[in-house]
C-alpha positions as CSV (number, residue, x, y, z in Angstrom):
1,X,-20.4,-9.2,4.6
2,X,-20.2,-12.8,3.9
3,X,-18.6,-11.6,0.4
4,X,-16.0,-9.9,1.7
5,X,-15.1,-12.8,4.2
6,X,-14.6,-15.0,1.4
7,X,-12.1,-12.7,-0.6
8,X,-10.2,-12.3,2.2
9,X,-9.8,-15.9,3.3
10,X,-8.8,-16.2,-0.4
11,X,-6.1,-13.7,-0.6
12,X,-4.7,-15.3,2.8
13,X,-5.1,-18.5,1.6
14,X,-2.9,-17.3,-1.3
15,X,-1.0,-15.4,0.6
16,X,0.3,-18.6,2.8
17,X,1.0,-20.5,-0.5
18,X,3.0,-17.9,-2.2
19,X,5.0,-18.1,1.2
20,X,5.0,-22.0,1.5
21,X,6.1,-21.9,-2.4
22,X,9.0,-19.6,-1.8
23,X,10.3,-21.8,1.4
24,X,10.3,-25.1,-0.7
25,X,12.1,-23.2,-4.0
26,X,14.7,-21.9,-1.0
27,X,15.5,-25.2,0.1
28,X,15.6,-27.2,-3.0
29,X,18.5,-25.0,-4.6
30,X,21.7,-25.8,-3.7
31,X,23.6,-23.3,-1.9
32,X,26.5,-21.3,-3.7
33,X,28.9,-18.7,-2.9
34,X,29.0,-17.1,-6.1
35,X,29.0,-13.3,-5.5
36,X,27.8,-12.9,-9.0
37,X,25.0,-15.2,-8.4
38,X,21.7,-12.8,-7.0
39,X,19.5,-13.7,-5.5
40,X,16.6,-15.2,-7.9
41,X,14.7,-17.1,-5.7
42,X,14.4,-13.4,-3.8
43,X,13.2,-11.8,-7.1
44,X,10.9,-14.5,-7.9
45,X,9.2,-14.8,-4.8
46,X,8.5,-10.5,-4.7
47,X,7.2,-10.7,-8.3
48,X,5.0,-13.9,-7.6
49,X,3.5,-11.9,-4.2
50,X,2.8,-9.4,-6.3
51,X,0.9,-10.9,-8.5
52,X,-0.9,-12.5,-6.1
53,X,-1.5,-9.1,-4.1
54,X,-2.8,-7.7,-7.3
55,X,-5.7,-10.6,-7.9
56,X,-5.9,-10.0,-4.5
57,X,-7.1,-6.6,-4.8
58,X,-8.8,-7.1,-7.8
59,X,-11.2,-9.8,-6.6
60,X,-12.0,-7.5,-3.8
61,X,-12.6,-4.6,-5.8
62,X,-13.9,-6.0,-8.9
63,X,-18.1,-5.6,-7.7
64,X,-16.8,-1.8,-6.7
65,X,-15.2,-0.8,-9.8
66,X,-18.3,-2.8,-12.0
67,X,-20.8,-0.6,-9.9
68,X,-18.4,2.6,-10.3
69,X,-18.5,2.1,-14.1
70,X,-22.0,1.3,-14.8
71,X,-23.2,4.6,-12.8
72,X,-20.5,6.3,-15.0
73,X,-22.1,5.3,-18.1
74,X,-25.9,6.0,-16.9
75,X,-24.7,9.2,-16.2
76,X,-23.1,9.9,-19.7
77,X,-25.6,7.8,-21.5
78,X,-29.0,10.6,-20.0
């Protein structure tokens, strides 16, 4: 239990950097009117969550999948 606590103070703690990242690119790029322009910030900040969302995950469920696997193989390997 005290595992899982600690991943998910982790994943928030990433979480509300990601989010504190995206707010200081925001402000330190000028603001155009370009129509062509997009929105990069935008795209950057859902690809870095992402990324983020999928260590996430993966630090959660890496013991899981590791126990998952090895009684896999056991059960191949009799």
């Amino acid at each position: 239990m005290k595992r899982m606590s600690i991943n998910l103070s982790v994943v928030s703690i990433l979480l509300f950097c990601s989010a504190w990242l995206f707010v200081v690119a925001r402000r330190a790029l000028p603001a155009q009117d370009d129509p062509e322009r997009g929105d990069v910030p935008g795209w950057v900040m859902i690809t870095l969550m992402s990324a983020i969302l999928v260590a996430g995950l993966l630090a959660i469920a890496t013991p899981a999948l590791s126990d998952l696997f090895n009684q896999a193989m056991s059960k191949v390997g009799k």
